[in-house]
Legacy VTK file of the C-alpha trace (Angstrom):
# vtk DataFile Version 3.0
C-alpha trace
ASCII
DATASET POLYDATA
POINTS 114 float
0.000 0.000 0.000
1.082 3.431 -0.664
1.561 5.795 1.903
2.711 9.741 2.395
4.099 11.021 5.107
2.656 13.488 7.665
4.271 15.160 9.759
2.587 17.164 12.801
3.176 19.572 15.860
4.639 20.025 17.712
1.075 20.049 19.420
1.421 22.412 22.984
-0.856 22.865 25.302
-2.167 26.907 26.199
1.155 27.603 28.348
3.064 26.621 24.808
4.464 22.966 26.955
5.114 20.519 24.341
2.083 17.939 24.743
3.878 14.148 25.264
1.548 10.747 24.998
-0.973 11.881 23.437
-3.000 9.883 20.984
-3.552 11.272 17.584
-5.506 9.721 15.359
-6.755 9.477 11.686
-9.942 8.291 10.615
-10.884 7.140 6.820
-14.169 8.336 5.960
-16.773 9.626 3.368
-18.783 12.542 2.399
-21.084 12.127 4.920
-18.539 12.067 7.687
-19.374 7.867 8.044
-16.199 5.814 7.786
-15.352 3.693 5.578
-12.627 1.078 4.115
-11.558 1.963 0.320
-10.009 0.702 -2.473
-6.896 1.824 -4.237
-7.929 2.493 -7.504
-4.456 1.763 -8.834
-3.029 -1.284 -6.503
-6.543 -2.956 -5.990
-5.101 -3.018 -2.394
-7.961 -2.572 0.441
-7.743 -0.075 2.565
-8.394 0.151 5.973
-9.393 3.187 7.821
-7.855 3.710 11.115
-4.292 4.913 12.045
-3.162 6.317 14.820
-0.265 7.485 16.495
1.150 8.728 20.088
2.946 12.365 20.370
6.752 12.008 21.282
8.108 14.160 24.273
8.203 17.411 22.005
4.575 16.995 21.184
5.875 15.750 17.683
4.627 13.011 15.540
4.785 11.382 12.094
2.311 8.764 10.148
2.083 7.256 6.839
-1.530 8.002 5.695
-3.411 6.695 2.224
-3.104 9.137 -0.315
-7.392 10.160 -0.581
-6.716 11.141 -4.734
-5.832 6.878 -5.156
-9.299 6.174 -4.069
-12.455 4.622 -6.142
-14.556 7.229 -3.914
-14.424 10.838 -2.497
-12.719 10.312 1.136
-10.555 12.364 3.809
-9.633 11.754 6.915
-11.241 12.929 10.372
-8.081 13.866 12.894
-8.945 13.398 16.510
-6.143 14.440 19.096
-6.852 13.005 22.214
-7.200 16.396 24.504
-9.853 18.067 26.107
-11.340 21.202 24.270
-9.766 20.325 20.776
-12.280 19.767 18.380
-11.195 16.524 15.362
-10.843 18.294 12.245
-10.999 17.086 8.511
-7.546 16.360 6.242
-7.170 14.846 2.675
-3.821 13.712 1.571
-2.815 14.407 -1.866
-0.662 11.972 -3.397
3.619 12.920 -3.382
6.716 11.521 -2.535
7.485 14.837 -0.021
6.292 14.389 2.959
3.123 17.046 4.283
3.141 19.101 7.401
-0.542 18.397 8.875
-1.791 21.916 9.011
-0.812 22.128 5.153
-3.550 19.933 4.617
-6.155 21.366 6.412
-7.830 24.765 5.576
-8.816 27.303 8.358
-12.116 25.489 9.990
-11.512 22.355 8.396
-12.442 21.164 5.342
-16.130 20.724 3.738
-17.084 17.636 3.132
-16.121 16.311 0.061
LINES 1 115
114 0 1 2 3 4 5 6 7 8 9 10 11 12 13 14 15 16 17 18 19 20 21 22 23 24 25 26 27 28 29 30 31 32 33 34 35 36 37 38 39 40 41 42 43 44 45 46 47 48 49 50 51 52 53 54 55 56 57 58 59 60 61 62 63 64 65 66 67 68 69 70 71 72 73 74 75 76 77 78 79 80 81 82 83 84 85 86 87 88 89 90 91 92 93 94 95 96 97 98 99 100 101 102 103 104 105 106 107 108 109 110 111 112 113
């Protein structure tokens, strides 16, 4: 399966303290915001749709994510970071070899839905 990667943070809580442990995670899902397992239009490979991954002590983190342009269907992800008061927000991965800062993917207020 192909994957890009994302890069993200570093995530800090209100103070501006890196935020270490925490749980971010990626959700595959359609237009409707329901989620979903796709196929790779290209590969034929199945793709399932939940990553996620844990902040290092810098509040950094990296994941390979499904590009959403290989897909049979309209899809992005939903991003959920596990802390109080942040609400998940909407992504979609274009396909590249360079790897994509998380915030370049998302527009002010998320994304609609596709």
């Amino acid at each position: 399966m192909i994957t890009r990667q994302v890069n993200g943070g570093p995530l800090v809580d209100p103070e501006g303290n890196p935020l270490s442990g925490v749980r971010v995670s990626f959700e595959l899902i359609d237009c409707a915001g329901n989620p979903m397992v796709e196929v790779d239009s290209f590969s034929g490979d199945v793709i399932s749709g939940y990553v996620s991954v844990i902040t290092d002590a810098g509040g950094l983190f990296v994941v390979g994510l499904w590009p959403n342009s290989r897909g049979v269907s309209p899809t992005q992800y939903r991003c959920t970071i596990g802390q109080p008061n942040v609400s998940p927000f909407l992504i979609q991965v274009p396909e590249s070899s360079n790897p994509l800062a998380i915030f370049d993917a998302m527009s002010a207020g998320g994304l609609p839905p596709c």
